[in-house]
NUBA-7968 format. One record per atom (N, C-alpha, C): atom name; residue number from 0; x, y, z. Coordinates in nm, 2 decimals. Example, Ala and Ser with C-alpha at 12.3 -4.5 7.8 and 13.67 -1.06 7.14 Angstrom:
residues 2
atom;seq;u;v;w
N;0;1.32;-0.57;0.78
CA;0;1.23;-0.45;0.78
C;0;1.32;-0.33;0.78
N;1;1.28;-0.22;0.71
CA;1;1.37;-0.11;0.71
C;1;1.29;0.00;0.79
***
This chain:
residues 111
atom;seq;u;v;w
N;0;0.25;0.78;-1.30
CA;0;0.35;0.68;-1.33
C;0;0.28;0.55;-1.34
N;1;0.29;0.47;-1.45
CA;1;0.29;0.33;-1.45
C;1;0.33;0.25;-1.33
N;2;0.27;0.16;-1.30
CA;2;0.30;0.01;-1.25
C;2;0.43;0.00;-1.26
N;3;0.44;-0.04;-1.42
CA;3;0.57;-0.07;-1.49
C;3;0.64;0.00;-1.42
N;4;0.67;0.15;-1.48
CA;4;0.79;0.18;-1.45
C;4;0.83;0.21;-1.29
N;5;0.69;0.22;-1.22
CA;5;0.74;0.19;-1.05
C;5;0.83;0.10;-1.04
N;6;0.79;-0.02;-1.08
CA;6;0.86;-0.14;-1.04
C;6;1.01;-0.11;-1.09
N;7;0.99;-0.10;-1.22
CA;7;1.17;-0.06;-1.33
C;7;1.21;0.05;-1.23
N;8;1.18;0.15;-1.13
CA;8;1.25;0.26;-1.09
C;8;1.30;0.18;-0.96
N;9;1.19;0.08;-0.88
CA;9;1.22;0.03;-0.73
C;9;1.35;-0.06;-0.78
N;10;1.36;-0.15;-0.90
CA;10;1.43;-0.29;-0.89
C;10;1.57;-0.18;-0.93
N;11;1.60;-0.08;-0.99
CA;11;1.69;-0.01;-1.02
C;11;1.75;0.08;-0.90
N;12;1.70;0.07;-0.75
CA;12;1.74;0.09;-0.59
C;12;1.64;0.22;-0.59
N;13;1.59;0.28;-0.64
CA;13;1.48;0.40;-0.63
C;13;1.42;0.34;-0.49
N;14;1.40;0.45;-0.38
CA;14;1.29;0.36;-0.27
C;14;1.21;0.49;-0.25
N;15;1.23;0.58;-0.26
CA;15;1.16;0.74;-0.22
C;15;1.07;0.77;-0.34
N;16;0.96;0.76;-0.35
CA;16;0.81;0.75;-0.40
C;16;0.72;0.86;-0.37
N;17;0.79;0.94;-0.25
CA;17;0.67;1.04;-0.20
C;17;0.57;1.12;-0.31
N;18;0.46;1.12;-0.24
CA;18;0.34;1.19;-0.29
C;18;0.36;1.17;-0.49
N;19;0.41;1.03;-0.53
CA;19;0.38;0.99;-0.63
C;19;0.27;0.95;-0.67
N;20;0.17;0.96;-0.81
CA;20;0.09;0.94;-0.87
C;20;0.05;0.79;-0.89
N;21;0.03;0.69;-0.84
CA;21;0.03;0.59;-0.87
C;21;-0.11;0.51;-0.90
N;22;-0.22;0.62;-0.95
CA;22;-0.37;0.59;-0.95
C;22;-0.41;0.47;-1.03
N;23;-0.47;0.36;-1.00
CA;23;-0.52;0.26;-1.08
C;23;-0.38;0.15;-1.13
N;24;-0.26;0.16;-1.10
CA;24;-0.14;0.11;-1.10
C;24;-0.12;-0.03;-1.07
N;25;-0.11;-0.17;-1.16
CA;25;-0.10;-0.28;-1.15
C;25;0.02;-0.31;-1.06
N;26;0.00;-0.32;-0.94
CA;26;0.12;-0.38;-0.88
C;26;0.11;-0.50;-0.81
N;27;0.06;-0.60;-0.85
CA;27;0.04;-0.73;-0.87
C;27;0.17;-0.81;-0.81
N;28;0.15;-0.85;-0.69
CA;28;0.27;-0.93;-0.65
C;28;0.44;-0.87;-0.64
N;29;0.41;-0.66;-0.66
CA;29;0.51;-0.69;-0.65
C;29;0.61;-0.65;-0.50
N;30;0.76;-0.68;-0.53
CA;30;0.81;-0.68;-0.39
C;30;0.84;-0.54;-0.37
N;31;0.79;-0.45;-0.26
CA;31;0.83;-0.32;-0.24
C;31;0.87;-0.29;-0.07
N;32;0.94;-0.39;-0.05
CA;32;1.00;-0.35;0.09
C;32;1.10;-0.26;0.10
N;33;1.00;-0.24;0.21
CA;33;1.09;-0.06;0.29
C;33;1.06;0.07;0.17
N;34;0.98;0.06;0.10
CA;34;0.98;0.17;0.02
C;34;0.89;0.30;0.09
N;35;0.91;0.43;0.05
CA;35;0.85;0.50;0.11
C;35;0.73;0.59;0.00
N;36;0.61;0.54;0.02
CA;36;0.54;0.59;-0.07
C;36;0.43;0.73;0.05
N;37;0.55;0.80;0.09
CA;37;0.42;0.91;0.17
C;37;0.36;0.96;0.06
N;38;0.26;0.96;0.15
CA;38;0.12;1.08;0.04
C;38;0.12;1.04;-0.08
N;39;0.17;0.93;-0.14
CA;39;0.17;0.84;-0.32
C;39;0.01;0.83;-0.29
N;40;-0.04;0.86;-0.41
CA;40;-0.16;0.82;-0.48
C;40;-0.20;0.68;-0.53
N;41;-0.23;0.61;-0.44
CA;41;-0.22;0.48;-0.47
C;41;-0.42;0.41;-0.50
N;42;-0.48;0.52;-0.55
CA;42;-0.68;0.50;-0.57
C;42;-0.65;0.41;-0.69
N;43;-0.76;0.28;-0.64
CA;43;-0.78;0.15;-0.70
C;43;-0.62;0.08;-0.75
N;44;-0.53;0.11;-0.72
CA;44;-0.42;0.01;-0.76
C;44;-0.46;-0.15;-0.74
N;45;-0.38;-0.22;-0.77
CA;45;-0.40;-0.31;-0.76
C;45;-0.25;-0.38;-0.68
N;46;-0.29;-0.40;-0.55
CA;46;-0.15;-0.47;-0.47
C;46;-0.15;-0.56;-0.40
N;47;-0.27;-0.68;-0.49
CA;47;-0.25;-0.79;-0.43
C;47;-0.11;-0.88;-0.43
N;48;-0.12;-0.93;-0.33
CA;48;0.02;-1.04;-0.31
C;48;0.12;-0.94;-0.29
N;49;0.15;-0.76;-0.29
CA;49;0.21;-0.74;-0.28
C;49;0.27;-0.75;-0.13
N;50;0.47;-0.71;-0.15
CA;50;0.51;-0.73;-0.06
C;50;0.50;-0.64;0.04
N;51;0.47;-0.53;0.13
CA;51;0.49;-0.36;0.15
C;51;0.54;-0.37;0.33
N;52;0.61;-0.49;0.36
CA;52;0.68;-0.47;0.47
C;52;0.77;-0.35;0.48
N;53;0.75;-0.30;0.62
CA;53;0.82;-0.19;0.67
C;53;0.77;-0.07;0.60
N;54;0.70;-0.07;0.48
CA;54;0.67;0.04;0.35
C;54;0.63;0.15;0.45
N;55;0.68;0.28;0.43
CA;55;0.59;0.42;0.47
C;55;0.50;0.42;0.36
N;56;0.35;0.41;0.42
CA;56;0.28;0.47;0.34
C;56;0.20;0.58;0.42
N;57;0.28;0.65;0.50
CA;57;0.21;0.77;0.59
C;57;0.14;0.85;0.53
N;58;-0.02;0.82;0.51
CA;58;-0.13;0.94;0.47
C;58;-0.16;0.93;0.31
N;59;-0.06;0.82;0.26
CA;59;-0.10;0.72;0.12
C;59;-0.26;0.74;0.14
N;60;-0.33;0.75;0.02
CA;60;-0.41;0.72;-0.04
C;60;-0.44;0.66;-0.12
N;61;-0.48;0.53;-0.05
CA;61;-0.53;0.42;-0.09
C;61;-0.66;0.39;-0.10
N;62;-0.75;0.48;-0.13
CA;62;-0.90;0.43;-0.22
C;62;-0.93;0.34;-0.25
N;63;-0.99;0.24;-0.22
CA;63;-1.00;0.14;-0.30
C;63;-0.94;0.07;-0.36
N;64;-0.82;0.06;-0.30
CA;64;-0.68;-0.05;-0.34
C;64;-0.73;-0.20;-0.32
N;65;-0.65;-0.25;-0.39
CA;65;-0.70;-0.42;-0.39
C;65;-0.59;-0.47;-0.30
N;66;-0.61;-0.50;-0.16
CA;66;-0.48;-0.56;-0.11
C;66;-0.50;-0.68;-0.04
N;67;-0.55;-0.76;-0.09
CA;67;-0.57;-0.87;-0.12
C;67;-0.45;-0.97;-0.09
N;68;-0.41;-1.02;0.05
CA;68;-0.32;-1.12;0.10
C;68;-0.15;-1.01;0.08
N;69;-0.18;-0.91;0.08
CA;69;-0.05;-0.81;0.08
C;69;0.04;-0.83;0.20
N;70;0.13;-0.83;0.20
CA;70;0.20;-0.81;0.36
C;70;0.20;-0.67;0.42
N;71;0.19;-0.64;0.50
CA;71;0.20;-0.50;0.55
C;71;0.28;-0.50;0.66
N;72;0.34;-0.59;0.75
CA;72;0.37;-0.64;0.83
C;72;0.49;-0.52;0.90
N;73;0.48;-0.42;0.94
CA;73;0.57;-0.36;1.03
C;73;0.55;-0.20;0.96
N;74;0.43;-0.23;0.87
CA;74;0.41;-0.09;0.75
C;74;0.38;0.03;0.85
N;75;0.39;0.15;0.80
CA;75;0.36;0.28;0.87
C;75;0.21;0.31;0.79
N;76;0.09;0.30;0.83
CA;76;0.01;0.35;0.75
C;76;-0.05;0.48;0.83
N;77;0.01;0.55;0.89
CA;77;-0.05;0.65;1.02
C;77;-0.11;0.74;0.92
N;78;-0.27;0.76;0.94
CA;78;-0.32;0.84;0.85
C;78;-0.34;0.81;0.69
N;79;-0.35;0.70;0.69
CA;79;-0.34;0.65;0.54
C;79;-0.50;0.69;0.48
N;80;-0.53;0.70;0.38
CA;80;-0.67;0.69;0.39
C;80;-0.75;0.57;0.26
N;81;-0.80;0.48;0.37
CA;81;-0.81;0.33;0.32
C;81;-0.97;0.29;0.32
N;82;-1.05;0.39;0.27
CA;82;-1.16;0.37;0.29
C;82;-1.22;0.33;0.13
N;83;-1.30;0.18;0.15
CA;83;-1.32;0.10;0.05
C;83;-1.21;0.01;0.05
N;84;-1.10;-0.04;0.09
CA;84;-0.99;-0.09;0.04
C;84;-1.02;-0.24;0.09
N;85;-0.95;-0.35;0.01
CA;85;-1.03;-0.47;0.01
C;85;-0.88;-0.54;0.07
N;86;-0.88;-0.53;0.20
CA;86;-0.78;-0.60;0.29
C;86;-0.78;-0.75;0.30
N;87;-0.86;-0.82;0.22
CA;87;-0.87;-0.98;0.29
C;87;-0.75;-1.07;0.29
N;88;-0.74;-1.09;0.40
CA;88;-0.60;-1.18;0.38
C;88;-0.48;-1.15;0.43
N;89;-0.49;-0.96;0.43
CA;89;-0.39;-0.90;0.43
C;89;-0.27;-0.93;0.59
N;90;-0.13;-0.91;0.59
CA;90;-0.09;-0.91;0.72
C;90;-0.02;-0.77;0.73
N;91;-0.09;-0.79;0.86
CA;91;-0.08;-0.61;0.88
C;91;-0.04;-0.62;1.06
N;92;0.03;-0.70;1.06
CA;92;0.10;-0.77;1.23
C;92;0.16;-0.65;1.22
N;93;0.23;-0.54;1.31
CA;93;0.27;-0.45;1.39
C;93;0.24;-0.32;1.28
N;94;0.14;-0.34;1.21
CA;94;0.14;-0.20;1.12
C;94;0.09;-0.10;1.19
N;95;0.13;0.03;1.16
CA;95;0.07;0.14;1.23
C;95;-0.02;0.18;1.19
N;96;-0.14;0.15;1.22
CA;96;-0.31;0.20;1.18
C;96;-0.34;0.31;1.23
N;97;-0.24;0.42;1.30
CA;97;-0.30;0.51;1.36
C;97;-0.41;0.64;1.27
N;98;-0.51;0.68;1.34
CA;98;-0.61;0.74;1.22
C;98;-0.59;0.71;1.07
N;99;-0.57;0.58;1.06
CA;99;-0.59;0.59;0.95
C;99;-0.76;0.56;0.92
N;100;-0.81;0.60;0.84
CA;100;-0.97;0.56;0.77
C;100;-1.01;0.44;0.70
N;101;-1.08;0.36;0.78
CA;101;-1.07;0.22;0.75
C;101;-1.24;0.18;0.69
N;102;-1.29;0.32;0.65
CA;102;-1.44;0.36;0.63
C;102;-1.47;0.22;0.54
N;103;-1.55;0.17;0.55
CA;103;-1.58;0.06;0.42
C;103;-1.47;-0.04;0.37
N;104;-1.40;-0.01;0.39
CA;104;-1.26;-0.14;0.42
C;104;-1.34;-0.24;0.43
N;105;-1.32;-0.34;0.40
CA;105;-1.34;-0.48;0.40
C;105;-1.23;-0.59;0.33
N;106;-1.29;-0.73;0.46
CA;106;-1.16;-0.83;0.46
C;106;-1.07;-0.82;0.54
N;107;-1.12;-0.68;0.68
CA;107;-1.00;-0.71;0.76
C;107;-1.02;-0.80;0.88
N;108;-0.92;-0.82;0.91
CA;108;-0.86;-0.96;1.01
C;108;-0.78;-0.90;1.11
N;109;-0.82;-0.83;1.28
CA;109;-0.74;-0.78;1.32
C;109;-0.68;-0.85;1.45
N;110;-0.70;-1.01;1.43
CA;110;-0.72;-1.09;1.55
C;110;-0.61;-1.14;1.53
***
């Protein structure tokens, strides 16, 4: 699935994403609160500025996602696997990091 039509399916009330394809996917600023992307394929997306408060991304694979000043702020990422992922900026205040893989991550701020 496109970027595009993520967003066209979220703004249309779509919030259940599981184990969606979303590899290499421009989602540039956009707002995806409370959505539930378990196990979505999210390698190299791009989600800077995105919004992903409260988001399930339980065991998401995020490769190398660009999240870059993202909010993550109350996100579920239990098991996510975020190794290489360019967190700088990111707020990730009560997110759940449990096992998740933070291998090569860089830009995080956990203070």
């Amino acid at each position: 699935m496109t970027g595009k039509e993520f967003i066209e399916q979220y703004n249309e009330g779509r919030r259940d994403f599981s184990e969606t394809n979303l590899y290499k996917a421009d989602l540039y600023k956009a707002d995806l609160e409370e959505a539930n992307l378990t196990r979505a394929d999210l390698t190299g997306a791009n989600l800077k500025g995105a919004n992903l408060e409260g988001a399930n991304l339980y065991k998401a694979d995020l490769y190398g996602a660009y999240l870059i000043g993202a909010n993550l702020k109350g996100a579920n990422l239990f098991g996510a696997y975020l190794i290489g992922a360019n967190l700088k900026g990111a707020n990730l205040y009560g997110a759940n990091l449990y096992k998740a893989d933070l291998e090569e991550a860089w830009g995080l701020d956990l203070s």
